[in-house]
DONUBA-918133 format. One line per field, with one value per residue (C-alpha): residue in three letters; x negated, y negated, z negated. Coordinates in Angstrom, 1 decimal. Example, Ala and Ser with C-alpha at 12.3 -4.5 7.8 and 13.67 -1.06 7.14 Angstrom:
2
aa: (ALA / SER);
X: (-12.3 / -13.7);
Y: (4.5 / 1.1);
Z: (-7.8 / -7.1);
//
This chain:
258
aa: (UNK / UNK / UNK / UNK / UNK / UNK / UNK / UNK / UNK / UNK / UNK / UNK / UNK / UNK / UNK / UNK / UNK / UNK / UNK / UNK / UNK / UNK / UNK / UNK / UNK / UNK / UNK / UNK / UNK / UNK / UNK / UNK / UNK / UNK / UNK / UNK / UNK / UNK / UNK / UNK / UNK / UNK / UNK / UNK / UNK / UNK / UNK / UNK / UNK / UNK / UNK / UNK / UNK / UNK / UNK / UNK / UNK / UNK / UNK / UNK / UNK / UNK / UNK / UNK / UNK / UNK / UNK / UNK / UNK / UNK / UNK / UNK / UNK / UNK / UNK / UNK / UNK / UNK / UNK / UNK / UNK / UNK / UNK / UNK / UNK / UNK / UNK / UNK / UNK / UNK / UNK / UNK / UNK / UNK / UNK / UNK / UNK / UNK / UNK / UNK / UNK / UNK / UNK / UNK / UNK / UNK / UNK / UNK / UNK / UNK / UNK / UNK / UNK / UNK / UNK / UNK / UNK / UNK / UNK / UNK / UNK / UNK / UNK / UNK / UNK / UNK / UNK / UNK / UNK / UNK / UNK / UNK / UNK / UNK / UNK / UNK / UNK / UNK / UNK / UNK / UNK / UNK / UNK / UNK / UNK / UNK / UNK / UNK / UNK / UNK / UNK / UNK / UNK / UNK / UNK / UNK / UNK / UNK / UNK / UNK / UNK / UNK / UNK / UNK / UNK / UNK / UNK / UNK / UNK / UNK / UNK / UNK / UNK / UNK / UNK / UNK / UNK / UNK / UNK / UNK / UNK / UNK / UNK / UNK / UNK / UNK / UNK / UNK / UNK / UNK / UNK / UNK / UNK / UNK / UNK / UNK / UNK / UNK / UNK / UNK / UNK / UNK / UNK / UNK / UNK / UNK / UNK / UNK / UNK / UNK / UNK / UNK / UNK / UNK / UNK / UNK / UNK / UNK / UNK / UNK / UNK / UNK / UNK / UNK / UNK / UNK / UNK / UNK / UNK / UNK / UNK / UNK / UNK / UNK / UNK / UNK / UNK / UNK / UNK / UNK / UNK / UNK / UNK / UNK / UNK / UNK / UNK / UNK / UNK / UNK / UNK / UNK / UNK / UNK / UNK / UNK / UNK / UNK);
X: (-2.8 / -3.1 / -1.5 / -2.1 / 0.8 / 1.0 / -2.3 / -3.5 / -0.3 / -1.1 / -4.8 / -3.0 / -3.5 / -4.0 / -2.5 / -3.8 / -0.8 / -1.1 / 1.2 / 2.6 / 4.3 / 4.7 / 5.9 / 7.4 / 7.3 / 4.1 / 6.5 / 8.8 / 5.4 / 3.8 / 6.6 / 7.6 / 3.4 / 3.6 / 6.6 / 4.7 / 1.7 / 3.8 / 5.6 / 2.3 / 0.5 / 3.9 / 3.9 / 0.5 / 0.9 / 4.0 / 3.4 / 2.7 / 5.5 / 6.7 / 5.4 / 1.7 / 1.8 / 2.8 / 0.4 / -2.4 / -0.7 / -1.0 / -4.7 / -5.1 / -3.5 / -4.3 / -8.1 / -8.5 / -6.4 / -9.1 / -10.2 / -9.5 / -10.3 / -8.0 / -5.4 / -7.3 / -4.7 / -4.6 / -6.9 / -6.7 / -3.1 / -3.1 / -4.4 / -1.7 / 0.9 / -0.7 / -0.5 / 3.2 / 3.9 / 2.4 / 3.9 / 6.7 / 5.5 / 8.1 / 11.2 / 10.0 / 8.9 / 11.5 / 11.3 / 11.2 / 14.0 / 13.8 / 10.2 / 10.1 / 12.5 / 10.0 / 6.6 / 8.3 / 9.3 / 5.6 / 4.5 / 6.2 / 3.9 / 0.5 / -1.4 / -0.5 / -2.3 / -2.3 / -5.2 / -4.0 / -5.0 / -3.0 / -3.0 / -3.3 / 0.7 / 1.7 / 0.9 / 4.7 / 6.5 / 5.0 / 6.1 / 9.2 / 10.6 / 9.4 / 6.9 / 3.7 / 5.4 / 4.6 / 1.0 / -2.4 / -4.3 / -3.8 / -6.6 / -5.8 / -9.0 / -8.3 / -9.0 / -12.0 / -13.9 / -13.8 / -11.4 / -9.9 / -11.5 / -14.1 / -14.1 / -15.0 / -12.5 / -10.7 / -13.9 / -14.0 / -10.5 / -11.4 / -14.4 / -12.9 / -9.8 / -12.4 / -10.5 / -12.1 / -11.7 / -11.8 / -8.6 / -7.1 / -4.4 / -4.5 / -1.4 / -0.6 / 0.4 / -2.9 / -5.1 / -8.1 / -7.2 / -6.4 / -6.9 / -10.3 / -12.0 / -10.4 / -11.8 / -14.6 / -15.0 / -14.0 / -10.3 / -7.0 / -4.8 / -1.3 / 0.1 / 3.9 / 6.0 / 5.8 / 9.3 / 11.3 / 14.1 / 12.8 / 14.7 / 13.4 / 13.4 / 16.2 / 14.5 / 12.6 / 12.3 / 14.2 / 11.5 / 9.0 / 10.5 / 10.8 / 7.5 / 6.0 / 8.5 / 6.6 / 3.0 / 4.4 / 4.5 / 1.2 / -0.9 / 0.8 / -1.0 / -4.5 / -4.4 / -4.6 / -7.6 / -8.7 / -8.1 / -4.5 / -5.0 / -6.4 / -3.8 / -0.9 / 2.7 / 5.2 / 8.3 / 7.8 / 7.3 / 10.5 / 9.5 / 6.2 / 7.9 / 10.0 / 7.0 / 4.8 / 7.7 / 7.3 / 3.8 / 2.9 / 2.9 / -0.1 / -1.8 / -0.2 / -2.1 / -3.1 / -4.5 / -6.4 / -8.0 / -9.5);
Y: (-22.5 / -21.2 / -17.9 / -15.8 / -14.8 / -13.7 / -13.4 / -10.7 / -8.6 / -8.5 / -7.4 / -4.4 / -0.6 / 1.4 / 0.5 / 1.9 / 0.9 / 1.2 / 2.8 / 1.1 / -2.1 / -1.0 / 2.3 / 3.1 / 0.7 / 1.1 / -0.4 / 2.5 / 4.5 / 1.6 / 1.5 / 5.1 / 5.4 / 2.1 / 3.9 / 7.0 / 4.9 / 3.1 / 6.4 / 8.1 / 5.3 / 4.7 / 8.4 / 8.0 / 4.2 / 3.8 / -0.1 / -1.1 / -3.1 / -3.5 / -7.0 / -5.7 / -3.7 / -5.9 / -8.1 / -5.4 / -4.7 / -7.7 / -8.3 / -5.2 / -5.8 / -9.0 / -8.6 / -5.5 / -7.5 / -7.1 / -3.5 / 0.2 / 2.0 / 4.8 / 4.1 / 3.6 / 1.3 / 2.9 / 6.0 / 9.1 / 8.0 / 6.6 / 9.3 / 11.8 / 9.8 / 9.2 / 12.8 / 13.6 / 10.5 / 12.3 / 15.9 / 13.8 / 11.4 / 12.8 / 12.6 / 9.2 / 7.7 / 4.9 / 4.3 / 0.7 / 0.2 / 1.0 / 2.0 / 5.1 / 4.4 / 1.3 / 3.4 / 5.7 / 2.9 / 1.6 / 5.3 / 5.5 / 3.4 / 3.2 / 5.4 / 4.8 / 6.3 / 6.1 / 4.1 / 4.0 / 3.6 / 7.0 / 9.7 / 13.7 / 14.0 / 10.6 / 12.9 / 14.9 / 11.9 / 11.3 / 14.9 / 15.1 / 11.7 / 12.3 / 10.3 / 12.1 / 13.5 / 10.0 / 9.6 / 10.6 / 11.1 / 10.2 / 8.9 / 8.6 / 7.1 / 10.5 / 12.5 / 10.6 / 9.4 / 5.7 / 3.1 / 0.1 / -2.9 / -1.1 / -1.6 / 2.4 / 3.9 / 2.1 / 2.5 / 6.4 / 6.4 / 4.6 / 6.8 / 9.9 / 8.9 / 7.2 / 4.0 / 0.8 / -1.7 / -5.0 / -3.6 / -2.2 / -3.6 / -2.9 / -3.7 / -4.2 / -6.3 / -7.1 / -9.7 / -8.2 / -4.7 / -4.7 / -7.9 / -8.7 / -5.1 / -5.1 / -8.2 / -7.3 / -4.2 / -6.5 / -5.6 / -7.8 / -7.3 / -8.2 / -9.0 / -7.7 / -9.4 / -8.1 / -6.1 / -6.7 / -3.7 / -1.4 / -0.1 / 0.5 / 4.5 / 5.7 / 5.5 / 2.7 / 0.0 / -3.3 / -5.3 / -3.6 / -4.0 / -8.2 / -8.3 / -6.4 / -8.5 / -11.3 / -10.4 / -8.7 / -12.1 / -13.5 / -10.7 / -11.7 / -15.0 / -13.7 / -11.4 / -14.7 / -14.5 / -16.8 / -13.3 / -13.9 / -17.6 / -15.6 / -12.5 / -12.1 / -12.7 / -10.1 / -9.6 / -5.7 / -3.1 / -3.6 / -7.4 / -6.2 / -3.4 / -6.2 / -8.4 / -5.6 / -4.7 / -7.6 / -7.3 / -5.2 / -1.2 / 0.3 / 3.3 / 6.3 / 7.9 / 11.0 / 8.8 / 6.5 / 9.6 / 11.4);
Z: (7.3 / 10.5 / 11.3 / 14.4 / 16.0 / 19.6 / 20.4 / 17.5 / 18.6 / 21.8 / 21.4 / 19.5 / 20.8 / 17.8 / 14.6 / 10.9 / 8.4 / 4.2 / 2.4 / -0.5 / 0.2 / 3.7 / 3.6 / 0.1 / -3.1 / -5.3 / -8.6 / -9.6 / -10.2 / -12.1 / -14.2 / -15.2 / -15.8 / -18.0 / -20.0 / -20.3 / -21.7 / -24.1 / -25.5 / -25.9 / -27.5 / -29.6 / -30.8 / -32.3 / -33.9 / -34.5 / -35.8 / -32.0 / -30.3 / -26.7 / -26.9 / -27.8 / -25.3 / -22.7 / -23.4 / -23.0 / -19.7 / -18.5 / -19.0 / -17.6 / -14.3 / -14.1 / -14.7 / -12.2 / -9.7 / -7.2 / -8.4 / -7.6 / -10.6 / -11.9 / -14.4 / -17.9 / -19.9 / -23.2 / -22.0 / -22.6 / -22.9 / -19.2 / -18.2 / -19.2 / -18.1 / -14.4 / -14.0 / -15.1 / -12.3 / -10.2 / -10.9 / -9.7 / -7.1 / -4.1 / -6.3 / -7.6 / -4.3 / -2.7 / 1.1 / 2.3 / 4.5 / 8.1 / 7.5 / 8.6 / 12.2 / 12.7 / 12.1 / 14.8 / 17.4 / 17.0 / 17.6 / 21.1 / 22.6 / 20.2 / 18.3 / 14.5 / 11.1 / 7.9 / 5.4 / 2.2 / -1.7 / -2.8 / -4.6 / -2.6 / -3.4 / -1.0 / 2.1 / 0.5 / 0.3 / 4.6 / 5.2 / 3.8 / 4.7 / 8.6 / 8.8 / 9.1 / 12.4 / 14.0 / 12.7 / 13.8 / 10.9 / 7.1 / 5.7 / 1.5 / -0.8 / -2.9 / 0.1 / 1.7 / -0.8 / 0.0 / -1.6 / -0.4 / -0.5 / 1.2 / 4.5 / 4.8 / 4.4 / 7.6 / 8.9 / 8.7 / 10.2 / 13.2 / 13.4 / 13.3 / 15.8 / 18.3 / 18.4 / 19.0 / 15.9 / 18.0 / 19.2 / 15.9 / 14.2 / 10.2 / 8.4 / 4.4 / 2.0 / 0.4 / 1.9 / 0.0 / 0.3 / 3.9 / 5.8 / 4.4 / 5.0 / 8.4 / 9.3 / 8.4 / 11.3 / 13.7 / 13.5 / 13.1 / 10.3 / 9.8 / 6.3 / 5.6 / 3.1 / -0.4 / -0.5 / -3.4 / -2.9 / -5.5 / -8.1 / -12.2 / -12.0 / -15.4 / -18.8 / -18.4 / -21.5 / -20.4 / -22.3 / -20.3 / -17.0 / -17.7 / -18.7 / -15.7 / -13.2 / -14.5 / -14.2 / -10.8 / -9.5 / -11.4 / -9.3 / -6.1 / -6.8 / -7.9 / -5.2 / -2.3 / -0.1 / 2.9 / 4.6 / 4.7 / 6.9 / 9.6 / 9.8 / 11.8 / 9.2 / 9.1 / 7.3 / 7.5 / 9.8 / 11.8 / 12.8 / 13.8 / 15.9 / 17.4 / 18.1 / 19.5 / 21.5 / 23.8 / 24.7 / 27.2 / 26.4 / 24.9 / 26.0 / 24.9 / 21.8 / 23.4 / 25.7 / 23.2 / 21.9 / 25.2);
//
């Protein structure tokens, strides 16, 4: 596999990073949503198990691996619970480690935003951790109309910042979500490690939890693109801080944008 290293960092001026994976964990909202599901669907059959329902589950993250539509396991049941998660999306949301300081380090020297798969109420958790102060735009799929795989809505972002995408950096932890449409523009991409630090929010059904662990790892390996042999490899945003760091200084953003 051959995997750009030096090279695509230093081509780097302008960075667009996702959100979850990167920035906070996308699993404790998958999971408090699946037990809202299952406790819904529960109350109005009470003969279904936790081992029907994981089953279900797992077709159904499995088989939309590669897709972006809203929540429907269950539906209307999925439904109902997506919104209580997000009634409480800030209190819910855990910060990768060192995240936030990296996404500011990378600031100091290039223009960084935000291109993300999110929901309207992710833009709380930026504010209120600190890091929306070091970004120049946050551009959400909720918000802009276009979702990721498209190559749009990184498109739109570039677009409205006036960057140049040959010398844009787009990083993720999804080959197809994020390598693959930046590649497609013209940009490089760099792939961070899927984090593993998250925490099962209280409440949570331990049967539940195993099962989801399990296809966890199953959609890490549907999720393999020929994207990823062509993107720079990261551990998270503080190595690519670290590599970035000994390139040559970027223009300053308020440069980048004149």
């Amino acid at each position: 596999m051959t995997k750009p290293t030096k090279p695509l960092a230093s081509a780097a001026e302008t960075i667009a990073t996702d959100v979850g994976g990167v920035l906070y964990y996308d699993e404790p909202f998958e999971l408090v949503w699946l037990q809202g599901v299952l406790e819904l669907v529960g109350e109005a059959d009470p003969t279904l198990t936790v081992e029907q329902f994981t089953t279900e589950m797992r077709r159904f993250y499995l088989q939309r691996a590669s897709a972006t539509a809203s929540p429907g396991l269950y539906s209307p049941a999925g439904a109902h619970a997506w919104t209580s998660v997000r009634r409480r999306w800030t209190d819910l949301a855990q910060l990768v480690p060192g995240a936030v300081a990296a996404l500011a380090t990378l600031a100091e020297q290039r223009p960084v935003c935000v291109v993300a798969n999110q929901p309207p109420e992710c833009e709380e958790v930026l504010r209120a951790s600190g890091a929306a102060e070091h970004l120049a735009l946050v551009a959400l799929d909720t918000t802009v109309g276009i979702a990721k795989p498209d190559p749009g809505l990184l498109g739109w972002a570039i677009e409205q910042l006036g960057w140049n995408p040959t010398t844009t950096l787009m990083v993720g932890d999804r080959p197809d979500h994020d390598a693959a449409p930046a590649q497609r523009l013209g940009a490089h991409a760099a792939l961070v490690t899927p984090p593993t630090g998250w925490s099962a929010p209280p409440g949570v059904d331990p049967a539940l939890l195993a099962a989801y662990e399990k296809v966890r790892a199953e959609r890490l390996e549907v999720r393999r693109h020929p994207a990823a042999d062509h993107s720079l490899h990261v551990r998270d945003l503080a190595d690519l801080a670290t590599q970035l760091a000994d390139r040559a200084p970027a223009r300053r953003w308020t440069e980048v944008l004149r």
